[in-house]
C-alpha positions in Angstrom: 4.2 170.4 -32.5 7.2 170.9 -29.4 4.8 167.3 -27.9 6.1 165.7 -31.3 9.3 167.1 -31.4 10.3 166.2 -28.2 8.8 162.4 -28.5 10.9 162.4 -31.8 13.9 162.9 -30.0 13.6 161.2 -27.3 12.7 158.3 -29.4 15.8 158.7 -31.9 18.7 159.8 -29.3 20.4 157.2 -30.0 20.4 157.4 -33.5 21.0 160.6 -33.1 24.0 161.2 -31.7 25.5 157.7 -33.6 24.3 159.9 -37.0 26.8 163.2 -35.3 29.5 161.3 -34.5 29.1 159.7 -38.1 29.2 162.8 -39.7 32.1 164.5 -37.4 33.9 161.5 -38.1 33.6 161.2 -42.2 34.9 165.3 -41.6 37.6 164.5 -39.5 38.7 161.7 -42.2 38.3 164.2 -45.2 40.6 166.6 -42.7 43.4 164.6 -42.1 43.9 162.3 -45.0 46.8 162.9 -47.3 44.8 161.2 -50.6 44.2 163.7 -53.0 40.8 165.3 -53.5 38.1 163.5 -55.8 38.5 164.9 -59.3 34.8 165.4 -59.7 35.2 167.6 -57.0 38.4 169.6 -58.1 37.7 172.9 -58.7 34.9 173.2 -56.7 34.1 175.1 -53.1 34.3 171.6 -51.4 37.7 171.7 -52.4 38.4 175.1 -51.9 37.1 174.4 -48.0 39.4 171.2 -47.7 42.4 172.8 -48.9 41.6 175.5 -46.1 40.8 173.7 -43.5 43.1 170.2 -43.5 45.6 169.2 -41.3 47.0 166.2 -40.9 46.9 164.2 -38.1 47.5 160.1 -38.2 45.7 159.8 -34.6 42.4 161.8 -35.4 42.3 160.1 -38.7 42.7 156.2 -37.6 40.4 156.9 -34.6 37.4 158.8 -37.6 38.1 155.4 -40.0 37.7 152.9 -37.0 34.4 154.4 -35.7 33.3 154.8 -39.3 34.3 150.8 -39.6 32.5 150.3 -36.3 29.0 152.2 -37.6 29.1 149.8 -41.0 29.4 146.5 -39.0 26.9 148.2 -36.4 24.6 148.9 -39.1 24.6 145.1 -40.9 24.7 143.3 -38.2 22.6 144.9 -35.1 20.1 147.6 -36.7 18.8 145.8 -39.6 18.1 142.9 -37.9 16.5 144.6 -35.2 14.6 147.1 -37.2 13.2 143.9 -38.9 12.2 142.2 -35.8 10.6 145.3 -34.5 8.5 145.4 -37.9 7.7 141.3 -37.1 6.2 142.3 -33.5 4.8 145.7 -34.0 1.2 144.5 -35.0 1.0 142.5 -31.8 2.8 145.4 -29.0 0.3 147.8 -30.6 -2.6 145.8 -30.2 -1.4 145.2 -26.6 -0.8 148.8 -26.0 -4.7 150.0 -27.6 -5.7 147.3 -24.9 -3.9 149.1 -22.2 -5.6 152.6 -23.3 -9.0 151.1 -23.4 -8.7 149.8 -20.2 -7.6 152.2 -18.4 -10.2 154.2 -19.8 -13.1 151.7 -18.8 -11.3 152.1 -15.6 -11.7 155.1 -14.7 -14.9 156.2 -16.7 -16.7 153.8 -15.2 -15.9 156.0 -11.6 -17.1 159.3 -13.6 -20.4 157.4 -14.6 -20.7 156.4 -11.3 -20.6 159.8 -9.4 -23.4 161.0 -12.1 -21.4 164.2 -12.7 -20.9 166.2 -16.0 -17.5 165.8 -16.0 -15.7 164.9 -19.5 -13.2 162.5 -19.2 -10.4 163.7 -21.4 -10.1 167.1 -19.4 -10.3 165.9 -15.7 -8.2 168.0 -13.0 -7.1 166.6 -9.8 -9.8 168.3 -7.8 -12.4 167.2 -10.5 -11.6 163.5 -9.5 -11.3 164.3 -6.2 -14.5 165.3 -6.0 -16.0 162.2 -8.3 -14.1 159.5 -6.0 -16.1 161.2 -3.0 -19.2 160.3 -4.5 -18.5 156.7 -5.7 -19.1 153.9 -2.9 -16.8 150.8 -3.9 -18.9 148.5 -2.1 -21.9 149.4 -4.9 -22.4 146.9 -7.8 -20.8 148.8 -10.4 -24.0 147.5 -12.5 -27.3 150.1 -12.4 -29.8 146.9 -12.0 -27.5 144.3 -10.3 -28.5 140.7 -9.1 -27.4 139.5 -5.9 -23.9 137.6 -7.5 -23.1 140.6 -9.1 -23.3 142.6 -5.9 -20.9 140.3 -4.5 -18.5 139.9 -7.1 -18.8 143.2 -9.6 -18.5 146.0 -7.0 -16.7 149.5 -8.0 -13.7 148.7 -6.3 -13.7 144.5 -7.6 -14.0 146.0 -10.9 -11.1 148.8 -10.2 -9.6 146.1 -9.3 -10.0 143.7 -11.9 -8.9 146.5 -14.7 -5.6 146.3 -13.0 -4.9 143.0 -13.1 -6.0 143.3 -16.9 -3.0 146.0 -17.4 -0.4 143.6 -15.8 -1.2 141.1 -17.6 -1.0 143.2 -21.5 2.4 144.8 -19.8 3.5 141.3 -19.5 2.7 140.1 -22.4 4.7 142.8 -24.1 7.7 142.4 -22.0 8.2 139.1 -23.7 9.2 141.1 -26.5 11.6 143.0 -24.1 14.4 143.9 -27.0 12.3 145.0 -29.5 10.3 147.5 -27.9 10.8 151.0 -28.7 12.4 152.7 -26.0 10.2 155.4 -25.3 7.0 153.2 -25.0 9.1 150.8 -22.8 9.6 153.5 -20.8 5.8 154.6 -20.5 4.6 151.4 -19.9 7.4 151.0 -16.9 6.2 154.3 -15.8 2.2 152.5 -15.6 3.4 149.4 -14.2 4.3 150.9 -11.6 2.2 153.6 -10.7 1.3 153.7 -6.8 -2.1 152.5 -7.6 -0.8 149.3 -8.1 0.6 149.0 -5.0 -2.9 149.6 -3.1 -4.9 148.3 -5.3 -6.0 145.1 -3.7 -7.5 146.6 -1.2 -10.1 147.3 -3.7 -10.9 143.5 -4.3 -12.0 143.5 -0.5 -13.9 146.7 0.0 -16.5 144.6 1.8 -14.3 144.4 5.1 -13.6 147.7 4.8 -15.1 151.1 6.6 -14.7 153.3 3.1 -17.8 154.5 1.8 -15.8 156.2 -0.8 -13.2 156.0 -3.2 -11.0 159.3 -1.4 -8.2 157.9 0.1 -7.4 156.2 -3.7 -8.3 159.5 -5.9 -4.8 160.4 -5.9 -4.0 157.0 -7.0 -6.3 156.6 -9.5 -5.5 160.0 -11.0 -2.0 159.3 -11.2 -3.2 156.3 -13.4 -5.3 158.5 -15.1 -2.4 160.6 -16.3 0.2 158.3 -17.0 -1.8 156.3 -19.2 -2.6 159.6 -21.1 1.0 159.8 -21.5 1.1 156.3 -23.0 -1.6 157.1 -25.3 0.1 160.4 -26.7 3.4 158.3 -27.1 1.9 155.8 -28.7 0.2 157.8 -31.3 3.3 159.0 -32.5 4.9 155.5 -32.3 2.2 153.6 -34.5 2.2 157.0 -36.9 -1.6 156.4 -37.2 -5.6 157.0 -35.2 -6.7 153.9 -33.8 -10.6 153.5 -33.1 -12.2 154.7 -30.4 -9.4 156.8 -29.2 -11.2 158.0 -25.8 -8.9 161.1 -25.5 -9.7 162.1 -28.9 
């Protein structure tokens, strides 16, 4: 529940504090302004708590009507169109973000199979993958049975590798869609795009030339991948508002 809460806010902030300042303002109005009280409300407590409270003050009161002013035009012309064109290209950023998720998972799954320990993949510590990357050769065909092209091009690492190139390219797919993307998820898939793994990540694609028999020296890397994409994937089920298939971390 404090997960949601705090991916609510952080999602809304901006609404937010535009909704406080709207509501401090429409006070500050009520306050200061010598116009009599609605008669629907005479005789009321709300006019009971005007009367005790107002002051008048020409300053606050132009400054409350001009922001109010601002939020209206604010409102028509820059949140309804862009609430629209977020509903126009939500279908399409949330297939591109279940694409991330999967591959990320394929990713680093296909490591766990390959170390042939019990480990489940949703609960892996550090020193769990630690220990799984010391036990995965990149050079091996990531394939149990492998022929002799798939040795040279479908290694542990290639394939590493390859998933990496596959999240670039769904991050840059959605970033054509740069002002329409909620903020939060903007901010997660930043976060994965650049992730130290992809900074060493080639390497990976040329494991052949190297003298690595194991996948150490990247564990930390690909851990780090390993959580930040589980961060995507918790953001992003609160985003879409809904259980896509599949869900590995379910």
């Amino acid at each position: 529940m404090f997960e949601k809460i705090k991916f609510y806010i952080e999602r809304k902030y901006l609404y937010i504090f535009l909704l406080s300042l709207t509501i401090i303002s429409l006070i500050c109005v009520i306050l200061t302004s010598n116009d009599p009280i609605i008669g629907f409300f005479k005789g009321s407590i709300i006019e009971k708590i005007v009367q005790k409270f107002s002051f008048t003050n020409s300053f606050i009161y132009d400054i409350s009507i001009g922001f109010l002013v601002s939020v209206i035009f604010y409102f028509i012309v820059v949140y309804i169109p862009q609430r629209q064109k977020q509903k126009d290209t939500k279908i399409f950023i949330e297939s591109k973000c279940i694409c991330m998720i999967y591959i990320s998972y394929e990713l680093i799954n296909s490591i766990v199979k390959k170390s042939k320990l019990d480990y489940a993949y949703k609960t892996l510590t550090k020193d769990q993958f630690l220990e799984i990357c010391k036990l995965v050769n990149p050079k091996e065909s990531r394939f149990d049975s492998p022929t002799i092209l798939d040795y040279k091009l479908e290694n542990s690492g290639y394939n590493i590798y390859n998933n990496w190139i596959l999240t670039v390219k769904e991050i840059e797919e959605i970033l054509k869609f740069l002002p329409y993307i909620d903020s939060g998820l903007l901010k997660r898939i930043y976060i994965l795009y650049n992730c130290s793994l992809g900074h060493f990540v080639k390497d990976l694609a040329y494991t052949q030339n190297m003298l690595n028999t194991n996948l150490e020296a990247w564990s930390s890397m690909l851990f780090d991948f390993y959580l930040k994409s589980k961060d995507l994937r918790d953001y992003f089920k609160l985003y879409s508002k809904n259980e896509f298939e599949s869900d590995p971390w379910k």
